[in-house]
C-alpha positions in Angstrom: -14.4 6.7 26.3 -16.7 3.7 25.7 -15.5 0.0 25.9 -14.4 -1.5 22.5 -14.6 -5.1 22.1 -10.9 -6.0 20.8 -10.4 -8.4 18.1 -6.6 -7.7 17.3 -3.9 -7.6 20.0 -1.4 -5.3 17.5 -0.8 -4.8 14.2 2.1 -3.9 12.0 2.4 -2.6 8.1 5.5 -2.1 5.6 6.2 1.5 5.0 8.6 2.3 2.0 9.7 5.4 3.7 8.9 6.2 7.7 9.5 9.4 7.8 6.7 10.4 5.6 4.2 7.8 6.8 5.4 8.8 10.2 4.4 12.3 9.7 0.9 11.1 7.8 -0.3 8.9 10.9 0.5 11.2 13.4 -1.2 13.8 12.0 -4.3 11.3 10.9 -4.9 9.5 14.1 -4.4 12.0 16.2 -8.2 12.8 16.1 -8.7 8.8 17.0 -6.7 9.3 20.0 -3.3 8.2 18.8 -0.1 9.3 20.4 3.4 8.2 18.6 4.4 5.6 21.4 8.2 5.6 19.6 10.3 2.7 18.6 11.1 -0.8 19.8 13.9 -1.6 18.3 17.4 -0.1 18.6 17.8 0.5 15.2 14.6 2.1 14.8 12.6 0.9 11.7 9.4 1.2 12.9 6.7 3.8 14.6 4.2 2.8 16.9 1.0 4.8 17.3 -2.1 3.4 20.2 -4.0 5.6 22.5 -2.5 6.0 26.3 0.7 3.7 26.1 -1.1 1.2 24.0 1.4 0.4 21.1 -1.4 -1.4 19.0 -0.7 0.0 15.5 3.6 -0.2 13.8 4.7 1.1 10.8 7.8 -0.5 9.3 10.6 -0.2 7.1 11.1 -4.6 8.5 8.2 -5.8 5.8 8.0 -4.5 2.5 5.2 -1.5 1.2 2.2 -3.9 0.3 -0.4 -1.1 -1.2 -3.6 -2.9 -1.4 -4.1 -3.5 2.5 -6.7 -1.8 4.5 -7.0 -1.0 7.9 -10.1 0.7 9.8 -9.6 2.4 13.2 -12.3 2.8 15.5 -13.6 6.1 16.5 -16.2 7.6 19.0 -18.5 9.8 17.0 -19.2 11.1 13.4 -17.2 14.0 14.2 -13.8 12.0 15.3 -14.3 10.4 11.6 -14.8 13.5 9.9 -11.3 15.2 11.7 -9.5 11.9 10.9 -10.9 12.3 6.9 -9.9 16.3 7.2 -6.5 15.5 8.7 -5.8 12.7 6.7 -6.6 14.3 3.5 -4.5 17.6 5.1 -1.1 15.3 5.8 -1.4 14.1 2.2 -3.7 11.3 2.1 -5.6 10.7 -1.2 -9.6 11.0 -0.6 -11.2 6.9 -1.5 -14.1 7.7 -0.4 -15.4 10.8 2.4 -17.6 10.7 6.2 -20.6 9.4 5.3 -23.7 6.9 6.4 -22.3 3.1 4.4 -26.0 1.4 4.9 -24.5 -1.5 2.3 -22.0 -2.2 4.8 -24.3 -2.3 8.2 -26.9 -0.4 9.8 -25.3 2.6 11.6 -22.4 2.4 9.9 -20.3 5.8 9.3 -17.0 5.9 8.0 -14.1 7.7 5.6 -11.6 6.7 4.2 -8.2 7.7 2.4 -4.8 6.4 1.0 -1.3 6.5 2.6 1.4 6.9 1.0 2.3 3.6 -0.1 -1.3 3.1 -1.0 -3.0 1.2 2.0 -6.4 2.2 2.5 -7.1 3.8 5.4 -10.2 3.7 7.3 -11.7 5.4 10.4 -15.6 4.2 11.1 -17.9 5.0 14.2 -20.6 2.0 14.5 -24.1 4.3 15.3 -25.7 2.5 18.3 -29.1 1.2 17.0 -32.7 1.6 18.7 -34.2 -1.4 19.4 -37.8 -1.3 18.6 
């Protein structure tokens, strides 16, 4: 897997109900990578999802549903963004916007993107290394 350069530690969002987001990330970041790495606290209010024991991403009944966030996951290739768009879409994600080339944004840049079920949008985006000429 290549070496990411990290820019946020961990990150946690307000859920209005966990068991449905629950069963919306795990099935969407699963091609990422993504594991459910379980709770940390004992009365369990939140998930956390990372790759390998990595706890970097928490859904959580503690803050309240804030549907206008947005969050983009890293991925490997095209195709990882594509099976995150198709299993996104497949847990019950709404399409915002399917795998494709985003130019506007930067060059090389491919990513998808759907809403949760509070309403966050929900990226996955593989950065296309570029030829120097």
């Amino acid at each position: 897997m290549p070496s990411r350069r990290i820019v946020i530690d961990h990150m946690s969002i307000g859920v209005s109900d966990l068991r449905a987001s629950r069963r919306f990330y795990l099935a969407a970041l699963a091609p990422l990578g993504f594991v459910e790495q379980g709770s940390w606290s004992d009365d369990a209010r939140e998930v956390t999802f990372g790759p390998d024991d990595i706890d970097d991403f928490t859904i959580s009944t503690v803050y309240p549903a804030t549907a206008g966030g947005h969050v983009a996951f890293a991925a490997d290739s095209r195709e990882q963004v594509d099976a995150f768009y198709d299993a996104a879409i497949a847990a019950g994600g709404a399409d915002n916007g399917g795998p494709g080339v985003r130019p506007d944004y930067s060059a090389g840049y491919y990513g998808a993107f759907v809403l949760d079920p509070d309403g966050y949008n929900v990226e996955a985006v593989y950065h296309e290394p570029q030829r120097r000429t």
